[in-house]
SEFIRO-450885 format. One line per field, with one value per atom (N, C-alpha, C): residue in one letter; x, y, z; atom name. Coordinates in nm, 3 decimals. Layout:
N
aa = A:... .
X = X:... .
Y = Y:... .
Z = Z:... .
at = CA:... .
//
This chain:
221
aa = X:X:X:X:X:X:X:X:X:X:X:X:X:X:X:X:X:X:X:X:X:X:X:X:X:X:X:X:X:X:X:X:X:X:X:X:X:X:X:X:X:X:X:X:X:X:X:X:X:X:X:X:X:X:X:X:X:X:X:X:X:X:X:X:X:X:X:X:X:X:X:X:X:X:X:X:X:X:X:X:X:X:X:X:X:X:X:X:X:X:X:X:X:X:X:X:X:X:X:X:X:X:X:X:X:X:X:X:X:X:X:X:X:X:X:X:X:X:X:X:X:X:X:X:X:X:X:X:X:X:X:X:X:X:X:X:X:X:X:X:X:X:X:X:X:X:X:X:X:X:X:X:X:X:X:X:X:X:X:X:X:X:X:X:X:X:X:X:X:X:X:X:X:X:X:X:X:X:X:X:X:X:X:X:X:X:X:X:X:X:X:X:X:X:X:X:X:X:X:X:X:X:X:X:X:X:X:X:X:X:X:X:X:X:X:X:X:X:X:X:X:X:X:X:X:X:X:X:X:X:X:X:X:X:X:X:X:X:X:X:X:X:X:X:X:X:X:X:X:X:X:X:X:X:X:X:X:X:X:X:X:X:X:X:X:X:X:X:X:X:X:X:X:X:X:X:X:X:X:X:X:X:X:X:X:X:X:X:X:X:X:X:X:X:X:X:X:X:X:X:X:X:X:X:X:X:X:X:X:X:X:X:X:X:X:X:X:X:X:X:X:X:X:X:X:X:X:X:X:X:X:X:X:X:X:X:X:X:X:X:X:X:X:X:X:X:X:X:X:X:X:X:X:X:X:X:X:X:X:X:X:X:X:X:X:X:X:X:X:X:X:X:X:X:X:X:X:X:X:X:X:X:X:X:X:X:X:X:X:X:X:X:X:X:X:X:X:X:X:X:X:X:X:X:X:X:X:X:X:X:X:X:X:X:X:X:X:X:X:X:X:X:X:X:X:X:X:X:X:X:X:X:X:X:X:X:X:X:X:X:X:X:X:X:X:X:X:X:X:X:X:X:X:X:X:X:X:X:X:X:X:X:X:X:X:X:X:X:X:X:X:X:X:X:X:X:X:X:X:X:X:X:X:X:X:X:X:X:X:X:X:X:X:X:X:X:X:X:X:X:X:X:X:X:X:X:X:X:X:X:X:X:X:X:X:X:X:X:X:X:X:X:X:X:X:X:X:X:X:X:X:X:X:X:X:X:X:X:X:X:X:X:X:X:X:X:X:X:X:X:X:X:X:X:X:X:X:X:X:X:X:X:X:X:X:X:X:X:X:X:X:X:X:X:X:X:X:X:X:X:X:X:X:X:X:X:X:X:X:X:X:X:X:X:X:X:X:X:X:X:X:X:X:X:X:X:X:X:X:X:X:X:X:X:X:X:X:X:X:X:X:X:X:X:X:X:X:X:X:X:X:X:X:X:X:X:X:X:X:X:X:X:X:X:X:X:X:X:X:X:X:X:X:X:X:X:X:X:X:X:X:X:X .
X = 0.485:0.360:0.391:0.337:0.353:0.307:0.365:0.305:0.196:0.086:-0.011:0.032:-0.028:-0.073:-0.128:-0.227:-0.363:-0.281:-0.188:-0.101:0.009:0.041:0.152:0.097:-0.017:-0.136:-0.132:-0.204:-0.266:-0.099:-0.018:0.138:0.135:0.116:0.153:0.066:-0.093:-0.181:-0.182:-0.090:-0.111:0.010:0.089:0.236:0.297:0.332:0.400:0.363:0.230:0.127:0.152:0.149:0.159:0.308:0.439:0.533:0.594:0.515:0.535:0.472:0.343:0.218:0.232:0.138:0.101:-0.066:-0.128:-0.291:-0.359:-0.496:-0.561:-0.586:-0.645:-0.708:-0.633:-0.485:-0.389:-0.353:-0.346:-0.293:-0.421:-0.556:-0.668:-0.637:-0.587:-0.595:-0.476:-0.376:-0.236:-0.297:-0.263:-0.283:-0.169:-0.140:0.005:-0.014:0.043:0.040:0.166:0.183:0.295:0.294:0.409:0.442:0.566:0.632:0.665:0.833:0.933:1.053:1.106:1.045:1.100:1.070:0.968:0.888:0.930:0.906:0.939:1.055:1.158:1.274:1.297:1.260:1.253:1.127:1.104:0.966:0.934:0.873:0.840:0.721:0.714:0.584:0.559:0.410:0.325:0.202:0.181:0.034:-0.025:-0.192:-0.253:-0.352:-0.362:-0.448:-0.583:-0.655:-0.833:-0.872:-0.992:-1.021:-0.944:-1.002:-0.954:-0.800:-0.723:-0.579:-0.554:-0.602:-0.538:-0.548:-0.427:-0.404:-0.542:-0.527:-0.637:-0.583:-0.582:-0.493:-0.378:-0.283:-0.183:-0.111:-0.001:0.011:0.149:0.178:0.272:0.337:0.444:0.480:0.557:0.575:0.633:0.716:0.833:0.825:0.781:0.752:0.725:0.798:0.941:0.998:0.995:0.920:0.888:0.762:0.673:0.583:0.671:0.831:0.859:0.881:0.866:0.922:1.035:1.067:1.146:1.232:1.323:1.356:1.327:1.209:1.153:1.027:0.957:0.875:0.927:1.050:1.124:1.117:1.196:1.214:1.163:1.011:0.935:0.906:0.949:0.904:1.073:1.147:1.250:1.258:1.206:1.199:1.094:0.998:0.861:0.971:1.074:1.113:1.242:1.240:1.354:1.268:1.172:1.007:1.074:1.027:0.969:1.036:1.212:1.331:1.435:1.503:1.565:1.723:1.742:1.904:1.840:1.957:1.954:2.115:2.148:2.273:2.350:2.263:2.354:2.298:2.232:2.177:2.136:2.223:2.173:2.147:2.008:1.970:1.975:2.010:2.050:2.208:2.275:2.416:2.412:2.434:2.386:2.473:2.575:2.674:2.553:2.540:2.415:2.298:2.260:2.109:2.096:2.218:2.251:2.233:2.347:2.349:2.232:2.111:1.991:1.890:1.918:1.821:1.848:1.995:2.049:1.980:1.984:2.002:1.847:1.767:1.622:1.493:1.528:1.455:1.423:1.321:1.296:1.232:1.321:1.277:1.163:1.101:0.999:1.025:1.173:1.200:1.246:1.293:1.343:1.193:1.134:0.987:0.941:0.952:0.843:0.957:1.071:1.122:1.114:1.071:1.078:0.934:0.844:0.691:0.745:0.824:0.813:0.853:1.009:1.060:0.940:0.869:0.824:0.692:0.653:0.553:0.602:0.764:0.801:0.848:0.827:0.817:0.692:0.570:0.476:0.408:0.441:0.432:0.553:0.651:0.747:0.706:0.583:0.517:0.637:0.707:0.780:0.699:0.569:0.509:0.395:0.394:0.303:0.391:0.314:0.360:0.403:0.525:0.566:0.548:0.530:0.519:0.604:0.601:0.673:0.812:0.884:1.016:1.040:0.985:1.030:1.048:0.921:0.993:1.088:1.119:1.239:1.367:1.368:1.497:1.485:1.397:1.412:1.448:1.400:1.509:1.628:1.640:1.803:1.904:1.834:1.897:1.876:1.779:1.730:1.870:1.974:2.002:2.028:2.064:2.103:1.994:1.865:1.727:1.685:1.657:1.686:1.687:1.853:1.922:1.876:1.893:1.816:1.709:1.635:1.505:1.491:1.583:1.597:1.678:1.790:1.873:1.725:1.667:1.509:1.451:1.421:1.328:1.342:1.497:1.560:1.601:1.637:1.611:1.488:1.375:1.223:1.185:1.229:1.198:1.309:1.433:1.493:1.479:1.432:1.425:1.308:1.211:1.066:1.093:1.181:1.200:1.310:1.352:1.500:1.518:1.347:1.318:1.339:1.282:1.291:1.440:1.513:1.645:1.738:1.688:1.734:1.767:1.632:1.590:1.617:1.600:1.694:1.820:1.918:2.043:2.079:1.980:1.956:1.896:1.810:1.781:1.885:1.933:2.028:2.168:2.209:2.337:2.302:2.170:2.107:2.116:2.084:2.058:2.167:2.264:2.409:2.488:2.442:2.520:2.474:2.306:2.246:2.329:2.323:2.375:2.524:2.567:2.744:2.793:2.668:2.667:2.600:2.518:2.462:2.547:2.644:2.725:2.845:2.854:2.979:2.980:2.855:2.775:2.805:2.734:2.720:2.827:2.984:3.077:3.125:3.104:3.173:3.144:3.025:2.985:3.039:3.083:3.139:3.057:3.015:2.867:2.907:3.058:3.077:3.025:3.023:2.987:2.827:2.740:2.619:2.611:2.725:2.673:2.696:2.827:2.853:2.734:2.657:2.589:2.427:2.416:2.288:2.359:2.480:2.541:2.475:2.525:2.525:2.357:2.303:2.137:2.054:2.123:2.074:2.087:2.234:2.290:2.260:2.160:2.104:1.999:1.882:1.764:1.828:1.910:1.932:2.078:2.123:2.250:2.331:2.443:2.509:2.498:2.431:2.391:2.477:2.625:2.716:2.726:2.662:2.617:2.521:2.389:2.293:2.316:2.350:2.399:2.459:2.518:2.629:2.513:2.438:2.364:2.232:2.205:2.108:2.173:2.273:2.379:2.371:2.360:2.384:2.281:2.186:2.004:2.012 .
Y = -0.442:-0.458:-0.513:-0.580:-0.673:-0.608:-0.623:-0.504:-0.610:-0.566:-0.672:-0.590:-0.622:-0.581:-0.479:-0.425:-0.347:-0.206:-0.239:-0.092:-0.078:-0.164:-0.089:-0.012:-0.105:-0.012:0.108:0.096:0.242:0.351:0.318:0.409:0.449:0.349:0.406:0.522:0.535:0.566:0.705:0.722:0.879:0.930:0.867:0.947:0.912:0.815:0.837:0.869:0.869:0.944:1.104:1.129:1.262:1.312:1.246:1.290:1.311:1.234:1.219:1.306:1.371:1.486:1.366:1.216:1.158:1.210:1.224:1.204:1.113:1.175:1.073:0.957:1.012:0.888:0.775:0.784:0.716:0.613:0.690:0.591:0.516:0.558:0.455:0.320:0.345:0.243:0.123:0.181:0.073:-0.030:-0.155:-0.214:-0.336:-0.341:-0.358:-0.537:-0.598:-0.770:-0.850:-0.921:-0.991:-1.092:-1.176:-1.252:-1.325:-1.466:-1.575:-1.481:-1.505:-1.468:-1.566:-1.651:-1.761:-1.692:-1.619:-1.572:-1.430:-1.371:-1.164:-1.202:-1.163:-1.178:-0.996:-0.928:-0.820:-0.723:-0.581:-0.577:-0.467:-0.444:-0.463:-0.349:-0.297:-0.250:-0.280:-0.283:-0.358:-0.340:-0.358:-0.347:-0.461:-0.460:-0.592:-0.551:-0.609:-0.613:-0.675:-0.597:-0.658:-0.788:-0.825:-0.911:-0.807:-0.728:-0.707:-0.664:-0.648:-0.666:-0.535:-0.447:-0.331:-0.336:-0.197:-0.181:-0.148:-0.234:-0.195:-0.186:-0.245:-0.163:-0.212:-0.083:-0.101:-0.172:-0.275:-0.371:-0.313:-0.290:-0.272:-0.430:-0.504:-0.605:-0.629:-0.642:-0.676:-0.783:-0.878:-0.983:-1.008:-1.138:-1.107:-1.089:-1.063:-1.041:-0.878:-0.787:-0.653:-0.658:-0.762:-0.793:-0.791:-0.849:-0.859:-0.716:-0.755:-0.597:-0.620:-0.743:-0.783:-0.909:-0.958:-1.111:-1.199:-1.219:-1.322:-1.378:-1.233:-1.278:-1.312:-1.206:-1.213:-1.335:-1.443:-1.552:-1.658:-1.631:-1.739:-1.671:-1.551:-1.468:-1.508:-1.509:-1.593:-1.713:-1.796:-1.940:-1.936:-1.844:-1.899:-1.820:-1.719:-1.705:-1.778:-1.894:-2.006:-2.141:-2.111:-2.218:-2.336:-2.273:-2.337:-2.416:-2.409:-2.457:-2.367:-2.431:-2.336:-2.290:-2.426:-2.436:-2.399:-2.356:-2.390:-2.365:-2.399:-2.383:-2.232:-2.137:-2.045:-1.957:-1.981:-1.942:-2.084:-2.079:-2.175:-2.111:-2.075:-2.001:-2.073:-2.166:-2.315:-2.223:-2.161:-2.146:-1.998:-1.951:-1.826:-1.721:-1.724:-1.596:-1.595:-1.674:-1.637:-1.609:-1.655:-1.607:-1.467:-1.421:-1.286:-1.181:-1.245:-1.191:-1.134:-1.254:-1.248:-1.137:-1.169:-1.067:-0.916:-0.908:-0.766:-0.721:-0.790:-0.760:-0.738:-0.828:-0.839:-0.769:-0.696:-0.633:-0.493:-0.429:-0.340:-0.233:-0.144:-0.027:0.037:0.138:0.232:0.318:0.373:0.449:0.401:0.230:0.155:0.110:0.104:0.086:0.154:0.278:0.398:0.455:0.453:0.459:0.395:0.243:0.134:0.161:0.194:0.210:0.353:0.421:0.579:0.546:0.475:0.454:0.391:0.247:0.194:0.321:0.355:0.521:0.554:0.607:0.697:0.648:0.511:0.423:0.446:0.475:0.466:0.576:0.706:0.886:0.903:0.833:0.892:0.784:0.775:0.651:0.555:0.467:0.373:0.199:0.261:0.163:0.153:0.253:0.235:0.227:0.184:0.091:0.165:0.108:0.238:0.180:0.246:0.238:0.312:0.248:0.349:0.360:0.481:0.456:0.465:0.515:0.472:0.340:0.249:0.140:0.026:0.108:0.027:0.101:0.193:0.271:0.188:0.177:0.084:0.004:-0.114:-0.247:-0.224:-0.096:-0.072:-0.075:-0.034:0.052:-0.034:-0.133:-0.205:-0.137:-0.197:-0.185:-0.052:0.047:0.211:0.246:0.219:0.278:0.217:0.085:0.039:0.070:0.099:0.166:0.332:0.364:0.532:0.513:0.434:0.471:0.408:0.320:0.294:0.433:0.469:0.625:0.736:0.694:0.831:0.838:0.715:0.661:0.666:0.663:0.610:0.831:0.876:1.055:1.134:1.068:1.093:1.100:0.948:0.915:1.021:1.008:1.088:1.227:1.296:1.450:1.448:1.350:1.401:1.456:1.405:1.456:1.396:1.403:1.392:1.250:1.237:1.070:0.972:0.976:0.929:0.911:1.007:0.987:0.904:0.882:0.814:0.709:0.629:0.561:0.470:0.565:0.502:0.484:0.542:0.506:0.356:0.350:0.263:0.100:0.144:-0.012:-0.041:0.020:0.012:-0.055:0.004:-0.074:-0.214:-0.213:-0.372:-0.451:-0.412:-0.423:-0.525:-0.447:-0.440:-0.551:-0.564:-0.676:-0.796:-0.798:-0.920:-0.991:-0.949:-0.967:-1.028:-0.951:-0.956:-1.087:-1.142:-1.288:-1.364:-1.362:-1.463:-1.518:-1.400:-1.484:-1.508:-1.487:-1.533:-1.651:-1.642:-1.806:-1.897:-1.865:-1.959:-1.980:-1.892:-1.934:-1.993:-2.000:-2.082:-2.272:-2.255:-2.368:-2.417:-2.379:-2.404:-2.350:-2.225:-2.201:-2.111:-2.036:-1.913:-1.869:-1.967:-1.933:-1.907:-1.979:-1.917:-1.799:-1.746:-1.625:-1.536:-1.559:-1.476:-1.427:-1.521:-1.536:-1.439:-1.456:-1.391:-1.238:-1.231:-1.043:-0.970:-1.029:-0.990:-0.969:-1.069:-1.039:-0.965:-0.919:-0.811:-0.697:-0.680:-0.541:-0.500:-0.599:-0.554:-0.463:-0.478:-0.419:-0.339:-0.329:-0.254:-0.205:-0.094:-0.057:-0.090:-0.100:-0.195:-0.072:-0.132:-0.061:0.038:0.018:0.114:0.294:0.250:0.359:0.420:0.308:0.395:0.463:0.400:0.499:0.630:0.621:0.801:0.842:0.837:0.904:0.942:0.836:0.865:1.020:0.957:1.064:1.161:1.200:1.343:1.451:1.392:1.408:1.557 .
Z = 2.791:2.716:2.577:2.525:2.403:2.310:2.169:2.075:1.991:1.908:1.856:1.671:1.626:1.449:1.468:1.596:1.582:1.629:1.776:1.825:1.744:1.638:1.548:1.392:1.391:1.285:1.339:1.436:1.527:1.510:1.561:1.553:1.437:1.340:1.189:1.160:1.182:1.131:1.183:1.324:1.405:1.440:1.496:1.530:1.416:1.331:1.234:1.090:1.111:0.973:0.981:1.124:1.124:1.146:1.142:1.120:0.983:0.870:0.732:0.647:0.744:0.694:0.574:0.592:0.510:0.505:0.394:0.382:0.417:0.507:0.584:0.458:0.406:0.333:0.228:0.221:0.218:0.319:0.423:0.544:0.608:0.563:0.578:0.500:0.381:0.281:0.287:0.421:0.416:0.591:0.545:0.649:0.642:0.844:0.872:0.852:0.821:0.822:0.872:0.926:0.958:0.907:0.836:0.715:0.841:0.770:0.791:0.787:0.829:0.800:0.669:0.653:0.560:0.436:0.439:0.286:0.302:0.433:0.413:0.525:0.477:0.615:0.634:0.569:0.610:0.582:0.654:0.664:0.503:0.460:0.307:0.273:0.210:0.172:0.008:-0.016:-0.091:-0.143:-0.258:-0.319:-0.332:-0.302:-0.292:-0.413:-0.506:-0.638:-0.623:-0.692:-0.641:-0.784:-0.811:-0.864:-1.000:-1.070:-1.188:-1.246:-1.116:-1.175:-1.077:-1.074:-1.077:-0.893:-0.877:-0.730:-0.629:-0.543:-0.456:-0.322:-0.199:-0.087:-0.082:0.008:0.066:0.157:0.189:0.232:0.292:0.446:0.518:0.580:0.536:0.579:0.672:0.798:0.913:0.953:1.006:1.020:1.192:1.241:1.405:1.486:1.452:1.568:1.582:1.556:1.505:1.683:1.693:1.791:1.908:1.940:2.091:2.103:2.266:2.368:2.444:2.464:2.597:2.523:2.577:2.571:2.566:2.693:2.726:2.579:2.577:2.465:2.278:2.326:2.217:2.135:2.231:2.190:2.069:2.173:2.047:1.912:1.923:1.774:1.658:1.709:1.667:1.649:1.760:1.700:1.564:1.588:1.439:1.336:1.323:1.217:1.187:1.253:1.201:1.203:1.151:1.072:1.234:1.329:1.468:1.519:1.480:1.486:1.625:1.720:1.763:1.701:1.652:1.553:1.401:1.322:1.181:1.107:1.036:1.002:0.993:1.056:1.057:1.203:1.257:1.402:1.549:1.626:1.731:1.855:1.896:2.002:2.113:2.132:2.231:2.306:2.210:2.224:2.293:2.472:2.525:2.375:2.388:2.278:2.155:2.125:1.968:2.001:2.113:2.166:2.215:2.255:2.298:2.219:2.120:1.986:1.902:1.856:1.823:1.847:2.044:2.078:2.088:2.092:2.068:1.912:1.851:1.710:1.641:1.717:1.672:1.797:1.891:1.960:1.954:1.905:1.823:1.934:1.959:2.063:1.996:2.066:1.990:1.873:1.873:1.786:1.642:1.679:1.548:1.510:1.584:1.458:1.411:1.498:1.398:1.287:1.290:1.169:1.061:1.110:0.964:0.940:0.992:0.918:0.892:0.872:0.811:0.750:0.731:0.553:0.465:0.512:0.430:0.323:0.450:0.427:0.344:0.328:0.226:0.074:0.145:-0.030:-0.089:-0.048:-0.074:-0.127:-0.058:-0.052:-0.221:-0.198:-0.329:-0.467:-0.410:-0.601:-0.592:-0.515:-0.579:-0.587:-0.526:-0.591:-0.647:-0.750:-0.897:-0.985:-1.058:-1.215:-1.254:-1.359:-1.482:-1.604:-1.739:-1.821:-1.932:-2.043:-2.175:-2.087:-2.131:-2.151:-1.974:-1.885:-1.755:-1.700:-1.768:-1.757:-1.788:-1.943:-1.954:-1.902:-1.868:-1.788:-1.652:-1.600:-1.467:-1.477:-1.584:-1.624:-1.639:-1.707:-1.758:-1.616:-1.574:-1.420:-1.319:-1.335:-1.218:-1.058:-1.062:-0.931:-0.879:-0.958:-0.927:-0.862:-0.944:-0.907:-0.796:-0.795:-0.645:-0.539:-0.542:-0.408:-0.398:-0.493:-0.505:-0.460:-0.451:-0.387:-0.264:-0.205:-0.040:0.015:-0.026:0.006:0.032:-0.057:-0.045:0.014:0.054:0.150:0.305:0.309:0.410:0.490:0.356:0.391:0.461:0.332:0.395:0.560:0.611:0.735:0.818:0.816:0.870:0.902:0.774:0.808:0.830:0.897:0.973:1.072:1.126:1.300:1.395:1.463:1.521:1.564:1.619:1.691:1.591:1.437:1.338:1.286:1.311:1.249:1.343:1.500:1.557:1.555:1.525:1.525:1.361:1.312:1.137:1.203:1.273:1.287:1.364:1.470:1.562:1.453:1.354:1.278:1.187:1.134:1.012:1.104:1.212:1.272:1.336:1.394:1.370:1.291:1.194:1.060:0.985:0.984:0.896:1.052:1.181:1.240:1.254:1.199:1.221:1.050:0.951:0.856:0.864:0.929:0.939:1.022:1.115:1.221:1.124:1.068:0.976:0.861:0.815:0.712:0.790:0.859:0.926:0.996:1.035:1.075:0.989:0.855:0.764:0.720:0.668:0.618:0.707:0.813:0.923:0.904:0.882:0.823:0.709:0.610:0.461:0.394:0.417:0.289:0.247:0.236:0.187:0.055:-0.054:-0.194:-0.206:-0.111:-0.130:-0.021:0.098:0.119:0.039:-0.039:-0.166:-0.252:-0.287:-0.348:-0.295:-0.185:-0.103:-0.102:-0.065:-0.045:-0.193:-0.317:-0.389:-0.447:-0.402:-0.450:-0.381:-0.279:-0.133:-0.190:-0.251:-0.317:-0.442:-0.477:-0.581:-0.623:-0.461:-0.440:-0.296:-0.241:-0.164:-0.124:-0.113:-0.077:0.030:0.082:0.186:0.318:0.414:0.547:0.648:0.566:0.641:0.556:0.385:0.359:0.386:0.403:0.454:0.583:0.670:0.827:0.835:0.741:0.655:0.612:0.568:0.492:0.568:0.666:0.802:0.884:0.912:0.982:0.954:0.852:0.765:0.719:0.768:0.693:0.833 .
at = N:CA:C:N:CA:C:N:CA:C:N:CA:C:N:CA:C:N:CA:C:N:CA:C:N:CA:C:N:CA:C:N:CA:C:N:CA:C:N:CA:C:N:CA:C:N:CA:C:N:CA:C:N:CA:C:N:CA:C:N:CA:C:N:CA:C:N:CA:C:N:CA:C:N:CA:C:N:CA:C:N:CA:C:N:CA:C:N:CA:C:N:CA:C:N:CA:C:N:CA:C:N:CA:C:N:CA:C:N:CA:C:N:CA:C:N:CA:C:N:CA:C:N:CA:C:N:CA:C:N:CA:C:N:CA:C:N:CA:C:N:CA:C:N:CA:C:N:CA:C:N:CA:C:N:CA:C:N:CA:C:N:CA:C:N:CA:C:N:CA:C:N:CA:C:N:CA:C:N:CA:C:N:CA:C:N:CA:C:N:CA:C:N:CA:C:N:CA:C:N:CA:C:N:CA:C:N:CA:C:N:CA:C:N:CA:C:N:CA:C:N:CA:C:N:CA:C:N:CA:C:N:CA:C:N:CA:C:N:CA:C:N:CA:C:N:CA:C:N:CA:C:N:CA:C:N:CA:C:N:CA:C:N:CA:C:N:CA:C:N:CA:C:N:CA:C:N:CA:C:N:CA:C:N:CA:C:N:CA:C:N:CA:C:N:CA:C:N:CA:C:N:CA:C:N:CA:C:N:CA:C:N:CA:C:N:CA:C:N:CA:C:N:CA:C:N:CA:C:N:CA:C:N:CA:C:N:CA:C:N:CA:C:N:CA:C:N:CA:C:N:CA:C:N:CA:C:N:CA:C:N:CA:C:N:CA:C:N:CA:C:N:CA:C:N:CA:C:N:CA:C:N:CA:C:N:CA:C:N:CA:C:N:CA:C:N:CA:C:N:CA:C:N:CA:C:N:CA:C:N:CA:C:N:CA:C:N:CA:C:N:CA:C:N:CA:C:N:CA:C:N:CA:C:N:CA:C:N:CA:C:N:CA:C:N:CA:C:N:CA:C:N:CA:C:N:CA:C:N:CA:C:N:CA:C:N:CA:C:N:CA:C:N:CA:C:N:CA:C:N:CA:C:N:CA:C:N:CA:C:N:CA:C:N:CA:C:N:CA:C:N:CA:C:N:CA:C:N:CA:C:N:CA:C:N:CA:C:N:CA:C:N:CA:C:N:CA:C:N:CA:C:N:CA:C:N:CA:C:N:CA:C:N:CA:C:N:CA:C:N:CA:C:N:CA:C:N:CA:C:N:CA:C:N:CA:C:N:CA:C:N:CA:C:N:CA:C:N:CA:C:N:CA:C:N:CA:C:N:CA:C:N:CA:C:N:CA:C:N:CA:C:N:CA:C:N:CA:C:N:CA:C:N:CA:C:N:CA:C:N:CA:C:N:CA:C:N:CA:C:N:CA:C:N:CA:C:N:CA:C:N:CA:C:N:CA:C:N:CA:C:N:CA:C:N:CA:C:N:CA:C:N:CA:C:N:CA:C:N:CA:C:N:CA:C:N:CA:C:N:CA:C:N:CA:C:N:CA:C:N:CA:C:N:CA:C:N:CA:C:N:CA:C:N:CA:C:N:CA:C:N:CA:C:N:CA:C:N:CA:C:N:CA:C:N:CA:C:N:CA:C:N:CA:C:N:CA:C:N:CA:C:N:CA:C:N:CA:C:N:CA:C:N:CA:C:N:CA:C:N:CA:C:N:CA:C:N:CA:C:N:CA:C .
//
């Protein structure tokens, strides 16, 4: 069965609303969207601002390959997140070993999704996305990357100690996670691009901690 926007809304809103004991009228206000891999390459949570500036709903961001169930459908949700290409300089789904690869890496069981809509949940439940002001926000500049990663580690706890399925299932995206990464630059330095994967590791690790810690720390919850 193929997953849509509406049955992964619906998941968020009841089995994993109610594993977070999130408030109804919170989880009325977040709605799930699927975005381009080119623009969200990973899935995101978000505030959408109304005409006068200030926060108005909640924005759960997905990419589509989050939609396959199988292989077969898999596929084209991969080609639209390589902008409707089957090659690109660091993935050729033409080639069976990388196509293999891909779909190992990008096929999202039940339990690796309802974990990534619980973390994103628990970005949302622990205020990391309202504004700060006065001296919190310049400690966040100060800190930008500590705080960061402290608050993916939190996030990434939250979901875990809901429930056993949840912690599974964090273990299960994060080793995805950390190998789709590990073929992509290895792809690309293969190509000659080592200095800009250099370059992408380091701007990853800036807003987020490197995935073999988060797994220890999944582990341990």
């Amino acid at each position: 069965m193929q997953r849509t926007v509406k049955t992964i809304e619906n998941l968020l809103r009841t089995k994993v609303a109610q594993a977070m004991q999130a408030p109804p009228e919170l989880i009325q206000r977040i709605e799930v969207q699927v975005k381009h891999c080119m623009e969200a390459p990973f899935t995101s949570a978000t505030t959408r601002k109304d005409e006068t500036g200030a926060s108005d709903e909640l924005a759960l961001i997905i990419t589509p390959t989050c939609l396959g169930t199988d292989p077969a459908n898999l596929y084209k949700y991969l080609v639209e997140c390589m902008d409707g290409q089957e090659a690109n300089p660091a993935v050729d789904l033409r080639r069976p070993a990388q196509l293999r690869a891909m779909v190992r890496q990008h096929l999202w069981t039940d339990k690796r999704l309802e974990f990534v809509l619980a973390h994103e949940l628990a970005h949302v439940l622990n205020g990391d996305l309202e504004p700060k002001s006065g001296l919190k926000a310049m400690f966040a500049k100060l800190s930008f990357e500590n705080s960061n990663q402290a608050r993916e580690f939190a996030a990434d706890a939250r979901a875990a100690q809901a429930s056993p399925e949840l912690a599974i299932g964090g273990v299960e995206h994060l080793v995805r996670q950390d190998e789709f990464l590990a073929f992509v630059d290895a792809q690309m330095e293969a190509q000659g691009f080592g200095e800009y994967v250099q370059k992408m590791k380091e701007e990853r690790h800036k807003t987020h901690p490197l995935f073999s810690k988060r797994i220890k720390g999944t582990l341990i919850m």
